[in-house]
C-alpha positions in Angstrom: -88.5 106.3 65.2 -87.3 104.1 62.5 -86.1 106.7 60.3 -83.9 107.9 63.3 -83.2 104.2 63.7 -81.8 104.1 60.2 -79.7 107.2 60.1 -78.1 106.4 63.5 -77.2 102.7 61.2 -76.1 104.3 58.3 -73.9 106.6 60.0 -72.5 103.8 62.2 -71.5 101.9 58.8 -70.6 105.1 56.8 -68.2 105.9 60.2 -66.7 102.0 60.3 -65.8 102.5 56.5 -64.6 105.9 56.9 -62.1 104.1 59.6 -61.0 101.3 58.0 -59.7 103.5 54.9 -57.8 105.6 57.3 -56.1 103.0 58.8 -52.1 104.1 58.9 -50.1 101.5 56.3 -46.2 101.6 57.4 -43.7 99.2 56.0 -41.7 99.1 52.8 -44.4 97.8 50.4 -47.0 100.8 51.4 -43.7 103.5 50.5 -43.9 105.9 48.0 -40.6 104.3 46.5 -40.9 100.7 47.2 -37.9 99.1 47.0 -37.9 95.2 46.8 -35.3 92.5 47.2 -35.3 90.5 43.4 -33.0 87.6 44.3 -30.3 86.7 46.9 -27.3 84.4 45.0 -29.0 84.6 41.7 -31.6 82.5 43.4 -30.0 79.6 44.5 -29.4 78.1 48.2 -25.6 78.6 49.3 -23.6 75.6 49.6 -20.8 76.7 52.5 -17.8 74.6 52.9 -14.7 74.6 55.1 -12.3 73.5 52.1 -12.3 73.9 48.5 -10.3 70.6 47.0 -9.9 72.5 43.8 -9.2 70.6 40.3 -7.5 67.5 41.5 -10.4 67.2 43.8 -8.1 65.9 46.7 -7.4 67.4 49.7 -3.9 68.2 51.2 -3.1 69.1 47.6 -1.3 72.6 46.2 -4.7 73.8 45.0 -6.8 73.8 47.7 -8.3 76.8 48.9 -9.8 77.9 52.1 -13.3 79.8 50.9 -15.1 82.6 52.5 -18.5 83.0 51.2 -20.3 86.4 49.8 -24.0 86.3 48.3 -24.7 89.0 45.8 -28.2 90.8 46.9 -30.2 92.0 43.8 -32.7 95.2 44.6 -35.3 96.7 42.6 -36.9 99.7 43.4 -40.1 101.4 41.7 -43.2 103.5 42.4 -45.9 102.2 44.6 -48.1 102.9 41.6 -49.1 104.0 38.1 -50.0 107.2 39.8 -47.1 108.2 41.3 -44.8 110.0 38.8 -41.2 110.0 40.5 -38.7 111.5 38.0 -35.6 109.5 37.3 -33.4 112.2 38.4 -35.9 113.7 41.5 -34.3 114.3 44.7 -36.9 111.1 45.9 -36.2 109.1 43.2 -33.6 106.6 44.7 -33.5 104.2 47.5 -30.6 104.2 49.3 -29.7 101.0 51.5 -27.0 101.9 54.2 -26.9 98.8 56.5 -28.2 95.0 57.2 -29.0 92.8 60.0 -28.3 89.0 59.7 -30.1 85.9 61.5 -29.5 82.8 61.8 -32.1 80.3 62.2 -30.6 76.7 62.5 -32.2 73.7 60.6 -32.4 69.9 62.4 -28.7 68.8 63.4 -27.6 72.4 63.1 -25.8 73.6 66.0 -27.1 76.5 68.1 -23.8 78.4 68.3 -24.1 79.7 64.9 -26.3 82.5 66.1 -23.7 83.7 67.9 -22.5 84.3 63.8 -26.0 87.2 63.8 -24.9 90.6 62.5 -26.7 93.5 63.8 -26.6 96.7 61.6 -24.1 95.6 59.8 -22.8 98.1 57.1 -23.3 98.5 53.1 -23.9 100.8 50.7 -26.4 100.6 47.6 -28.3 103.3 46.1 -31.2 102.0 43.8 -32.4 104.2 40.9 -36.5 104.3 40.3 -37.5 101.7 37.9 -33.8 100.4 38.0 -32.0 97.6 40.1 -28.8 98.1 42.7 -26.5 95.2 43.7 -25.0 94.5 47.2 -22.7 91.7 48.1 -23.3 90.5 52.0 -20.5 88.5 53.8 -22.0 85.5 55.2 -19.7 83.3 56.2 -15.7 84.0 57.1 -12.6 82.0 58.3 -13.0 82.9 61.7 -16.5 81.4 61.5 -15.2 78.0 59.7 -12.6 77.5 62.0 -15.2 77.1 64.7 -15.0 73.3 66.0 -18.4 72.6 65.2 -17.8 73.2 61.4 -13.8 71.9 60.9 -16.0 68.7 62.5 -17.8 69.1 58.9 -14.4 68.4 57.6 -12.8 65.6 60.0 -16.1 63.8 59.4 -16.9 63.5 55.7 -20.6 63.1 54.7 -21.9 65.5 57.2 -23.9 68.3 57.0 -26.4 70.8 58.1 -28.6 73.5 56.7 -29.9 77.2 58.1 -31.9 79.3 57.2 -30.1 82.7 56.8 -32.8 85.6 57.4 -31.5 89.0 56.2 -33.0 92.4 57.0 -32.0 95.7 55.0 -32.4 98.9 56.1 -32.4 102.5 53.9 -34.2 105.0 52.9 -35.6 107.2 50.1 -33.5 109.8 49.0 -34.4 113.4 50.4 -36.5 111.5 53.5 -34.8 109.8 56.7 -37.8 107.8 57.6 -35.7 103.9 58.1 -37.6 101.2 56.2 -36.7 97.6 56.4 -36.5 95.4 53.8 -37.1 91.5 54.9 -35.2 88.4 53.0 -33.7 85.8 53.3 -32.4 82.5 52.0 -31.2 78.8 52.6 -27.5 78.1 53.7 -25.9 74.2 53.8 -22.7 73.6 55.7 -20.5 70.8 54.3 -17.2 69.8 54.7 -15.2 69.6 51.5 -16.4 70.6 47.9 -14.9 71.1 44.3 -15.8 74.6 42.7 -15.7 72.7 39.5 
């Protein structure tokens, strides 16, 4: 009785283990060709203004400029380990991002319109080499957006501000496979009225 006792255990426990090893990993990180998002901006928070004062640093002047703000989107892409061998020129051996969604996620005093700003599948085009990086640039914030009332009120009423958090979402694939994997980043955005570039 107790040796049936402990065979019915240890094939309970062998059949447990057994089930948690199979259990199905999806997602970008558990990929043959994981490819990763290294920095967004070089690293640093974007600061978004309505105006650019330019070198005189007053406004109303002959150098002022209306900006329209771009971050640069660093990728690396390498094997999901040691033991996978993916040849640099392989027909898998390249990620290839074709499109992004954008979210906006407004901060304290920031005002809930700017989702209305989200991008859903929104397009691009970077194809990362194994053990290499790829570069996107992702349009975050245009004229149409800055002429909104709620951020020209950034520039009628100096000293004001407010900060989002922008969540980005890439989309691709490995070369040679159609399988969609996302990608999740994202970054910190502050909306101010007036700046100087310099």
């Amino acid at each position: 009785m107790n040796r049936r006792n402990l065979t019915l255990m240890l094939f309970v426990a062998l059949s447990a283990t057994l089930l948690a090893g199979c259990s199905n990993h999806d997602g970008n990180e558990w990929q043959r060709l994981v490819c990763e998002v290294e920095s967004i901006n070089a690293g640093t928070p974007l600061l978004s203004a309505y105006l650019d004062v330019g070198a005189d640093k007053e406004a109303g002047t002959d150098d002022d400029t209306f900006p329209i703000d771009w971050v640069p989107v660093l990728f690396y892409a390498r094997p999901y380990s040691s033991s996978i061998i993916l040849p640099e020129d392989g027909v898998s051996s390249w990620f290839h991002v074709t499109h992004y969604d954008l979210i906006w996620h407004p901060g304290p005093g920031a005002p809930d319109e700017l989702t209305t700003y989200n991008v859903t599948n929104g397009m691009c085009e970077a194809r990362i080499p194994v053990n290499d990086h790829g570069s996107v640039s992702i349009l975050i914030a245009d004229r149409v957006m800055k002429e909104e009332p709620w951020y020209r009120e950034l520039y009628t009423t100096p000293g004001h501000s407010f900060t989002a958090a922008c969540e980005l979402i890439f989309h691709g694939h490995e070369t040679g496979n159609s399988e969609i994997i996302s990608i999740e980043s994202g970054f910190m955005v502050t909306f101010y009225g007036a700046v100087n570039s310099d």
